[in-house]
LUMKOL-967157 format. One record per residue: chain; x negated, y negated, z of N, C-alpha, C, CB in turn; residue in one letter. Coordinates in nm, 2 decimals, padded with zeros to 4 digits, m for minus. Each point is the difference from the previous one (the first is absolute). Glycine has a CB too. Layout:
+-------+--------+--------+--------+--------+--------+--------+--------+--------+--------+--------+--------+--------+------+
| chain |    n_x |    n_y |    n_z |   ca_x |   ca_y |   ca_z |    c_x |    c_y |    c_z |   cb_x |   cb_y |   cb_z | resn |
+-------+--------+--------+--------+--------+--------+--------+--------+--------+--------+--------+--------+--------+------+
|     A |      X |      Y |      Z |      X |      Y |      Z |      X |      Y |      Z |      X |      Y |      Z |    A |
...
+-------+--------+--------+--------+--------+--------+--------+--------+--------+--------+--------+--------+--------+------+
end
This chain:
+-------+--------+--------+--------+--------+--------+--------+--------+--------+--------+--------+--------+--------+------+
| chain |    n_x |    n_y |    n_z |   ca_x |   ca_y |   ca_z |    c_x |    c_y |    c_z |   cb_x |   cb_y |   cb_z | resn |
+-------+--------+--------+--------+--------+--------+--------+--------+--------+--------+--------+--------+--------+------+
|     A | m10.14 | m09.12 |  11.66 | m00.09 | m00.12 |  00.02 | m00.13 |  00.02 | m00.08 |  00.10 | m00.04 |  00.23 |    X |
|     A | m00.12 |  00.16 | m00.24 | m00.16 | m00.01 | m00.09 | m00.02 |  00.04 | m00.10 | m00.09 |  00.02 |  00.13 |    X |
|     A |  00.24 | m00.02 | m00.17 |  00.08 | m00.04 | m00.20 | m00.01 | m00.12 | m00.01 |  00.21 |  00.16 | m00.05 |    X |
|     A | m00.19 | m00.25 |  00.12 |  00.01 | m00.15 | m00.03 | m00.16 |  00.00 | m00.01 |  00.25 | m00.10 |  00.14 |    X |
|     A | m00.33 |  00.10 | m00.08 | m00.12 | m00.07 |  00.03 | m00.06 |  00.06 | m00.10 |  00.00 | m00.06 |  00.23 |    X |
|     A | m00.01 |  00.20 | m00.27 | m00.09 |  00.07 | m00.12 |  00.09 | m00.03 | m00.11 | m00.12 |  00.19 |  00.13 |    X |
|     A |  00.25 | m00.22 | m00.12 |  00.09 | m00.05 | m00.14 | m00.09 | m00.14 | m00.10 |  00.29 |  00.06 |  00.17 |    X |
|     A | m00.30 | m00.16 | m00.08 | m00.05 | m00.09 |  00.02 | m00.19 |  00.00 | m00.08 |  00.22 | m00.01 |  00.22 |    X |
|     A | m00.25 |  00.10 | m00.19 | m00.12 |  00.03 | m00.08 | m00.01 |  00.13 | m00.16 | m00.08 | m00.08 |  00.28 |    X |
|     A |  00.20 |  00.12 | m00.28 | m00.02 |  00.05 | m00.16 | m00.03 | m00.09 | m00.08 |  00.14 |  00.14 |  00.02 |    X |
|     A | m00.17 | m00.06 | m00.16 |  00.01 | m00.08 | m00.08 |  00.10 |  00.00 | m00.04 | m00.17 |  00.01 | m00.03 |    X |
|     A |  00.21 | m00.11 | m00.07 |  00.14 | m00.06 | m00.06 |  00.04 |  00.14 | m00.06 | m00.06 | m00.28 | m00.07 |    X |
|     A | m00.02 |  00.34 |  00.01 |  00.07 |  00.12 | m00.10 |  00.07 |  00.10 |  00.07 | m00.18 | m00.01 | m00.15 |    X |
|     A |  00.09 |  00.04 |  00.30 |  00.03 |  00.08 |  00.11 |  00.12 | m00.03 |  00.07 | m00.22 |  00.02 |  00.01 |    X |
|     A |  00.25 | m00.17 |  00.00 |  00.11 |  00.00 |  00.05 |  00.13 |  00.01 | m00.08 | m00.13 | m00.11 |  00.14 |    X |
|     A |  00.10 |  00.08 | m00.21 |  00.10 |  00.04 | m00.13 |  00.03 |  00.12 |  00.00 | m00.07 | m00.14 | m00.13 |    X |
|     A |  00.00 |  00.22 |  00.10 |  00.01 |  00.16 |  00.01 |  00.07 |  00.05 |  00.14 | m00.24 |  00.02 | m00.13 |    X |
|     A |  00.19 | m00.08 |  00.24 |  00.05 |  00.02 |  00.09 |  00.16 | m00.03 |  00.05 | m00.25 | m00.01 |  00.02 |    X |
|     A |  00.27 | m00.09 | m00.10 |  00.15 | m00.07 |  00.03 |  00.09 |  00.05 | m00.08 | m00.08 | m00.19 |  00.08 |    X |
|     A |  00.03 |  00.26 | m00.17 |  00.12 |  00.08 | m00.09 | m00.04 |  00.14 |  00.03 |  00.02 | m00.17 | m00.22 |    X |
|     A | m00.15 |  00.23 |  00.25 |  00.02 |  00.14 |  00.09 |  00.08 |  00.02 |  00.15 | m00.24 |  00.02 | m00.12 |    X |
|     A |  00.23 | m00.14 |  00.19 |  00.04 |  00.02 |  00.16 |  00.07 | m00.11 |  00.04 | m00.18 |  00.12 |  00.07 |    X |
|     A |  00.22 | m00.22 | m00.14 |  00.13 | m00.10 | m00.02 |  00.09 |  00.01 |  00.00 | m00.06 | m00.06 | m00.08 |    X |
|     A |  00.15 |  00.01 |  00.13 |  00.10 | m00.05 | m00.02 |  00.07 | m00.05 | m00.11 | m00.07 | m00.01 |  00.15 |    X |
|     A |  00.16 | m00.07 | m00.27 |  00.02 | m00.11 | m00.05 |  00.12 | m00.05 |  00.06 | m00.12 |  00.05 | m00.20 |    X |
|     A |  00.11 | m00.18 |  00.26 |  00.13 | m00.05 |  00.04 |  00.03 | m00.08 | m00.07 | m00.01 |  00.04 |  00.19 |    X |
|     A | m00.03 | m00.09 | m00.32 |  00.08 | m00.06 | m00.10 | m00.09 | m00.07 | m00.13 |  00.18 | m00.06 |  00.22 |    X |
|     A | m00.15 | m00.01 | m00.25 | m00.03 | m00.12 | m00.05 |  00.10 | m00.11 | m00.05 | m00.18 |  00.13 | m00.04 |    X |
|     A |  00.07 | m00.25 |  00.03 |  00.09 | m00.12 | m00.01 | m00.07 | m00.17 | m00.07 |  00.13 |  00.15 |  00.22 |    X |
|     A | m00.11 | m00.21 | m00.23 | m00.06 | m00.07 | m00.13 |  00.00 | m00.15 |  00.05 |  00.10 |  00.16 | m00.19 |    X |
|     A | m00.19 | m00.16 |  00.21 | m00.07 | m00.16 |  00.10 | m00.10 | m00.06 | m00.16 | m00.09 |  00.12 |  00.37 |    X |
|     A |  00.13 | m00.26 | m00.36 | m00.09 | m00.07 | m00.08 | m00.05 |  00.05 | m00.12 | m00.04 | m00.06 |  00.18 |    X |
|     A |  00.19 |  00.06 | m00.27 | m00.02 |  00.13 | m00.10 | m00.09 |  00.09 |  00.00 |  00.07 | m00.10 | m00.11 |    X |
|     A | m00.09 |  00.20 |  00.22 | m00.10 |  00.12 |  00.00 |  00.07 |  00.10 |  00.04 | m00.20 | m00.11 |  00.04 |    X |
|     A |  00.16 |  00.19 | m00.05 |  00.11 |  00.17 |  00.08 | m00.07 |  00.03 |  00.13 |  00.05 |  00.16 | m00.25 |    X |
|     A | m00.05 | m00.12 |  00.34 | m00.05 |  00.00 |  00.15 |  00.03 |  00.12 |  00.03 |  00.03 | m00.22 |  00.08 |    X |
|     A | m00.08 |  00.32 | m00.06 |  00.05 |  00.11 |  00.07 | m00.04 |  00.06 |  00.13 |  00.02 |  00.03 | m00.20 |    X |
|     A |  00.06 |  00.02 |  00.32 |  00.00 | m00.02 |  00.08 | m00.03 |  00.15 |  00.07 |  00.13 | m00.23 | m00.06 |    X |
|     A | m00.21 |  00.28 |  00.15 | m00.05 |  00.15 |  00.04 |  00.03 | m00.01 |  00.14 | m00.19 |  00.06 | m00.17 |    X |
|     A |  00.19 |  00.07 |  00.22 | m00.03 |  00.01 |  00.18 | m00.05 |  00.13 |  00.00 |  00.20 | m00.14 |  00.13 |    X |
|     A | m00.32 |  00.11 | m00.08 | m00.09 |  00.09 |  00.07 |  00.02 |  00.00 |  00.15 | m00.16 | m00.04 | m00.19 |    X |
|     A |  00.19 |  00.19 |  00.22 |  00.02 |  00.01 |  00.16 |  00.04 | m00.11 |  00.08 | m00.16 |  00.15 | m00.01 |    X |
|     A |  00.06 | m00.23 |  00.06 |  00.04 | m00.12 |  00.07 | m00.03 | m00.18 | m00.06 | m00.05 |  00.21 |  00.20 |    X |
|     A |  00.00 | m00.18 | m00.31 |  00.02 | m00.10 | m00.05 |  00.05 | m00.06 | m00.15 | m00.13 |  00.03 |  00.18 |    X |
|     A |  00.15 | m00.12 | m00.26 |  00.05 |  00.00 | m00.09 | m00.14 | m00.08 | m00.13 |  00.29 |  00.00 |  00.17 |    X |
|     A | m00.30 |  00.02 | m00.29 | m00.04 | m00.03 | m00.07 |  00.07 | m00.03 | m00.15 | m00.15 |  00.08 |  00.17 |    X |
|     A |  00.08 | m00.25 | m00.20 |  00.10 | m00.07 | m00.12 | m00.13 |  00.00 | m00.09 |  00.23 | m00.18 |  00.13 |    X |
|     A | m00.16 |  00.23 | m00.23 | m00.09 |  00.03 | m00.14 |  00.03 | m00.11 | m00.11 |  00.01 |  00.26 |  00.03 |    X |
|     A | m00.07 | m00.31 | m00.14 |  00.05 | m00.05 | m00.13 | m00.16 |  00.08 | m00.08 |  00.19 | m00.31 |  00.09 |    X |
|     A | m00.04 |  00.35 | m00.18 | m00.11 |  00.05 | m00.08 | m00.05 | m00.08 | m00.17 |  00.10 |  00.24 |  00.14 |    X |
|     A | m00.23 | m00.20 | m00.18 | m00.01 | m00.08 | m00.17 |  00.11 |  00.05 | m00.05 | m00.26 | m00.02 | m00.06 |    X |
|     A |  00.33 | m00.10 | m00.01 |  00.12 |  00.00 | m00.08 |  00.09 |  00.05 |  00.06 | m00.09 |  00.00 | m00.17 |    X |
|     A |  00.13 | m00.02 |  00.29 |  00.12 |  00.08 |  00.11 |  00.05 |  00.11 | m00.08 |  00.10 | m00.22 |  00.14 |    X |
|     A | m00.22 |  00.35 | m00.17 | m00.03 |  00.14 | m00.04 | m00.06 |  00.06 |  00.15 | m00.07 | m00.06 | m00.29 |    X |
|     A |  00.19 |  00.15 |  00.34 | m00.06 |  00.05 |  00.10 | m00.13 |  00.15 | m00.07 |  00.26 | m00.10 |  00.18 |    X |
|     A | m00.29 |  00.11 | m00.28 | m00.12 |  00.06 | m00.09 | m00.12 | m00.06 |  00.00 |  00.15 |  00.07 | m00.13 |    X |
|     A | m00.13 | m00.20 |  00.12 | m00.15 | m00.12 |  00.00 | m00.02 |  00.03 |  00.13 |  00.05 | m00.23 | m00.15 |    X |
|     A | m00.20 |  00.19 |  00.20 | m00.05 | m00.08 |  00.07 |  00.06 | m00.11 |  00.09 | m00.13 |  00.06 | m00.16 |    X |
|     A |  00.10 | m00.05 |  00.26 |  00.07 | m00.13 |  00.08 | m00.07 | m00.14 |  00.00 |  00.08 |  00.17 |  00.15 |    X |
|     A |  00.00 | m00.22 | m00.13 | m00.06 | m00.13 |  00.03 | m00.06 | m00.05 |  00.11 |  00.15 | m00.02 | m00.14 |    X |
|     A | m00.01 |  00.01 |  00.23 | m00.02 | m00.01 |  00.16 |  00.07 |  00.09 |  00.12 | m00.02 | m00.23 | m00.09 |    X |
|     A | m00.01 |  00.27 |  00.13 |  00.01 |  00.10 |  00.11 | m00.01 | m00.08 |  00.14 | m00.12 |  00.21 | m00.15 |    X |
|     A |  00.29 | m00.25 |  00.21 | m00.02 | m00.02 |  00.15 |  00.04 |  00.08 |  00.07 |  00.01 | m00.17 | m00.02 |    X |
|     A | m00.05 |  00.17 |  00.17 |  00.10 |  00.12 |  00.09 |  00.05 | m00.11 |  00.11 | m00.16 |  00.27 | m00.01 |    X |
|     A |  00.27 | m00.20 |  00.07 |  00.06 | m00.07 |  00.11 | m00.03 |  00.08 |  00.14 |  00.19 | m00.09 | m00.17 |    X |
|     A | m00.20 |  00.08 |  00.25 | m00.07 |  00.08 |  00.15 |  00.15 |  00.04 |  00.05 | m00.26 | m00.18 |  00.10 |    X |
|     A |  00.39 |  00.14 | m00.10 |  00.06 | m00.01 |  00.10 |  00.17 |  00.02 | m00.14 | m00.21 | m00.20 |  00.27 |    X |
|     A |  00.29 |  00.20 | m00.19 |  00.12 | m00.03 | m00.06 |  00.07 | m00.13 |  00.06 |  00.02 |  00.26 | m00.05 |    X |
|     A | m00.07 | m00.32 |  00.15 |  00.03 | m00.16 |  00.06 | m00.07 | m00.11 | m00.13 | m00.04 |  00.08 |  00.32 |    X |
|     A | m00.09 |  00.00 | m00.37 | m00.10 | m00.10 | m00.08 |  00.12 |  00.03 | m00.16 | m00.34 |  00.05 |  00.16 |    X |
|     A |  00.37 |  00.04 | m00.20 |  00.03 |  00.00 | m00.11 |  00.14 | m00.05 | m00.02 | m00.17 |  00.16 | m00.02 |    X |
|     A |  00.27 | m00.17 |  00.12 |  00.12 | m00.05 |  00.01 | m00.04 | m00.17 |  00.00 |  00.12 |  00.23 |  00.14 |    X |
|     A | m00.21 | m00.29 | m00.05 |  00.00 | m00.14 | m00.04 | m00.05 | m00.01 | m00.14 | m00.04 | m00.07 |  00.23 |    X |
|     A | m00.10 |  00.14 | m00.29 |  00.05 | m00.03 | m00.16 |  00.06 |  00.03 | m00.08 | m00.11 | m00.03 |  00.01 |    X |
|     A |  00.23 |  00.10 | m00.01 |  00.10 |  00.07 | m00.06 |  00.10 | m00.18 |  00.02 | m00.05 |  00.37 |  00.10 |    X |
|     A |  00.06 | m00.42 |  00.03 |  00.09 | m00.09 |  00.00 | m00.04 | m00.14 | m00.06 |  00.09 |  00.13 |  00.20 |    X |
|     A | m00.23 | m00.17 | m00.18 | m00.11 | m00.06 | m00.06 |  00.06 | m00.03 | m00.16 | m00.21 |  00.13 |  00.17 |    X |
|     A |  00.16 |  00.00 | m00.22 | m00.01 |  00.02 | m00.18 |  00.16 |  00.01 | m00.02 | m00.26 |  00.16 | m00.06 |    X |
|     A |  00.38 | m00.16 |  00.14 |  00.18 |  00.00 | m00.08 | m00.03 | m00.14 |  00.05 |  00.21 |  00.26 |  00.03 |    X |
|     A | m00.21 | m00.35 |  00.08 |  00.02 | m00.13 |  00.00 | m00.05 | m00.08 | m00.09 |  00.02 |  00.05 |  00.17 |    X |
|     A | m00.13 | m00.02 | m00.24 | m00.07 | m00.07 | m00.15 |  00.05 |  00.01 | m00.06 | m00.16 |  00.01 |  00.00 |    X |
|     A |  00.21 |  00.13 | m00.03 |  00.06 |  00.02 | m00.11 |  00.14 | m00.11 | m00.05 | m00.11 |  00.26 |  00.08 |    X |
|     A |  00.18 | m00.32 |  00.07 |  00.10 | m00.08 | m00.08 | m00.03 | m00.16 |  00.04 |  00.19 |  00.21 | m00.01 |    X |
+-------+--------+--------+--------+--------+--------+--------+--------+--------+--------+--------+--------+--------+------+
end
């Protein structure tokens, strides 16, 4: 619980560092011609896109999901758009 909340205040570089030091990768996958890559930290999950979907760049946007209830509805969310 107080990975999420201090996750939440790194900086971008930090969490980056952090999500390829103590991460997970559970995949990636390609929304809105962009590459999306997908992490789990202990109890929660975080979705990356990086400049020029280069996981080496900089990120762009960095979300996290609290729950695995929260990330299954956008998991079903983003395949129903998809067709």
């Amino acid at each position: 619980m107080i990975l999420k909340w201090a996750f939440r205040y790194f900086s971008e570089s930090t969490k980056i560092d952090y999500l390829k030091d103590q991460g997970i990768m559970l995949g990636s996958r390609v929304r809105q011609g962009r590459k999306v890559y997908l992490y789990m930290l202990r109890d929660f999950f975080v979705e990356v896109i990086y400049q020029h979907d280069n996981v080496d760049m900089n990120p762009e946007k960095v979300k996290t999901f609290t729950s695995i209830n929260n990330l299954n509805s956008y998991l079903e969310r983003d395949f129903r758009s998809a067709f």
